[in-house]
MIGU-178112 format. One line per 4 residues: their letters; for each residue x, y, z of N, C-alpha, C. Coordinates in pm, whole numbers, m for minus. Layout:
# residues N
a	X,Y,Z,X,Y,Z,X,Y,Z; ...;
END
This chain:
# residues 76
xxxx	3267,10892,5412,3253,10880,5556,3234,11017,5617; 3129,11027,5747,3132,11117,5820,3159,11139,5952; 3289,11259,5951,3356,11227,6068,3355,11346,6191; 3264,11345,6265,3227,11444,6327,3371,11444,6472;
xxxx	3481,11442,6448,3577,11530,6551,3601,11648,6556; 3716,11672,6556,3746,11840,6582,3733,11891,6440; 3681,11800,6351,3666,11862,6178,3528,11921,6209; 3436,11894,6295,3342,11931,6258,3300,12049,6353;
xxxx	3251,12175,6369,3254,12315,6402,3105,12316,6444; 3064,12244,6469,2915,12307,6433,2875,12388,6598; 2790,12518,6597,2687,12554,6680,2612,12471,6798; 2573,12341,6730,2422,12281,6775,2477,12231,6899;
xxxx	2381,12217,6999,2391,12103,7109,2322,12045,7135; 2303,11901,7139,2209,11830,7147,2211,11822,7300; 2094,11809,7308,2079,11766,7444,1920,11645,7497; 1928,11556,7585,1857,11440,7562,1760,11487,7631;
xxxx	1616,11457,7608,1527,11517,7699,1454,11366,7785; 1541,11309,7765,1493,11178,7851,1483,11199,8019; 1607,11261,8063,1582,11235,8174,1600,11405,8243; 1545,11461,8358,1506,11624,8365,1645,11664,8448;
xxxx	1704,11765,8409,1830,11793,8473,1857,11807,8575; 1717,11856,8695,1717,11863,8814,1716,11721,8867; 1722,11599,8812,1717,11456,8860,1850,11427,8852; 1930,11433,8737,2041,11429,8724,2177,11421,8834;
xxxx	2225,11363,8855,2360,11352,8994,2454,11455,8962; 2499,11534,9020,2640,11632,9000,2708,11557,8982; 2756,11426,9044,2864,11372,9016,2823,11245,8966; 2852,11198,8832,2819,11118,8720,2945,10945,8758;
xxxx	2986,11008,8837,3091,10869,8879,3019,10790,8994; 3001,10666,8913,3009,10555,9070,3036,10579,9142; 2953,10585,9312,2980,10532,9403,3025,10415,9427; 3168,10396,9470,3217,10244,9464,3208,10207,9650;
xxxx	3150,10142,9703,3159,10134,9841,3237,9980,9887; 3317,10045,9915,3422,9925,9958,3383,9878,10105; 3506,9781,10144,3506,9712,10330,3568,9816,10387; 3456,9796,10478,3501,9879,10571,3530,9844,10732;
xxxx	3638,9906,10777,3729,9839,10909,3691,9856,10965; 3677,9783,11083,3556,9714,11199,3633,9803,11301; 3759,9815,11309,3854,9875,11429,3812,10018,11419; 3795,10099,11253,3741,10212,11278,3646,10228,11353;
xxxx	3528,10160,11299,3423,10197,11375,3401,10154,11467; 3493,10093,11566,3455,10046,11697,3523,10199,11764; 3660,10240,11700,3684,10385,11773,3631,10493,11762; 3550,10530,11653,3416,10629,11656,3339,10600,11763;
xxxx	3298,10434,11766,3112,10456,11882,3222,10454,11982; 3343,10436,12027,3384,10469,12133,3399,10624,12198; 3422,10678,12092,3475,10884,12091,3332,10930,12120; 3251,10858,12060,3066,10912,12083,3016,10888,12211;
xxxx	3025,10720,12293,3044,10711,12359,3076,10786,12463; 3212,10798,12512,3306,10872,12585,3208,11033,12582; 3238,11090,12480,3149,11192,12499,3024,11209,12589; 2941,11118,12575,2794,11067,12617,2824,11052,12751;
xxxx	2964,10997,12800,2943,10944,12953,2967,11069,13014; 3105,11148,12996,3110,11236,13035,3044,11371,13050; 2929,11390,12969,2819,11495,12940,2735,11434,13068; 2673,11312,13066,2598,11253,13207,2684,11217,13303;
xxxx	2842,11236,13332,2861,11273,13462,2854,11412,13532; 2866,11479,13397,2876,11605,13424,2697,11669,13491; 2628,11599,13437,2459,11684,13499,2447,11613,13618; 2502,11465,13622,2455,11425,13761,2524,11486,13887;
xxxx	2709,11506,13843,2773,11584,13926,2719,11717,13995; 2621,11785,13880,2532,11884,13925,2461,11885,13959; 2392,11758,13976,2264,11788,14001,2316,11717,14207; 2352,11646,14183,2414,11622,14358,2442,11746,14409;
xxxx	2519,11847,14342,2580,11909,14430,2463,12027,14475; 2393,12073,14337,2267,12139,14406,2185,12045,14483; 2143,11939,14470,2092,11867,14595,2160,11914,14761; 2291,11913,14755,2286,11891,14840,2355,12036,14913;
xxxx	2345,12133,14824,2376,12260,14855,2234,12307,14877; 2113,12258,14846,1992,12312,14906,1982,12242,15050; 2023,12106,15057,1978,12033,15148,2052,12115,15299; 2184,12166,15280,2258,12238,15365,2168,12378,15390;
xxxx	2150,12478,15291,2043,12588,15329,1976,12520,15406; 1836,12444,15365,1778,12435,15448,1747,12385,15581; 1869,12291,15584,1892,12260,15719,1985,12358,15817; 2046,12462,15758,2047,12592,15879,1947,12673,15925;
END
């Protein structure tokens, strides 16, 4: 019998030329994609959301107030 474990020493490395190493995944483990909780992601598009409203109150707040800080110039 031939028993290539730690009995055997050799140099060589095989290596497969089937598939090109730059194709190859860094990480050789399954992606396992499980369920995923509906409550999470209703509080993300909410935090995104929220963000979003407050960014467009914030330009319209500005943009009124220069409205109506020109509208004052020019009506003195």
């Amino acid at each position: 019998m031939n028993y290539k474990g730690l009995t055997n020493k050799s140099d060589k490395i095989e290596i497969s030329n089937d598939i090109d190493v730059s194709k190859k995944p860094l990480n050789s483990e399954k992606i396992n994609s499980g369920r995923v909780d509906i409550n999470v992601l209703k509080s993300k598009l909410e935090a995104q959301q929220g963000k979003e409203f407050r960014k467009n109150i914030f330009i319209f707040s500005f943009c009124v107030l220069l409205l109506s800080s020109i509208g004052i110039f020019l009506s003195l």
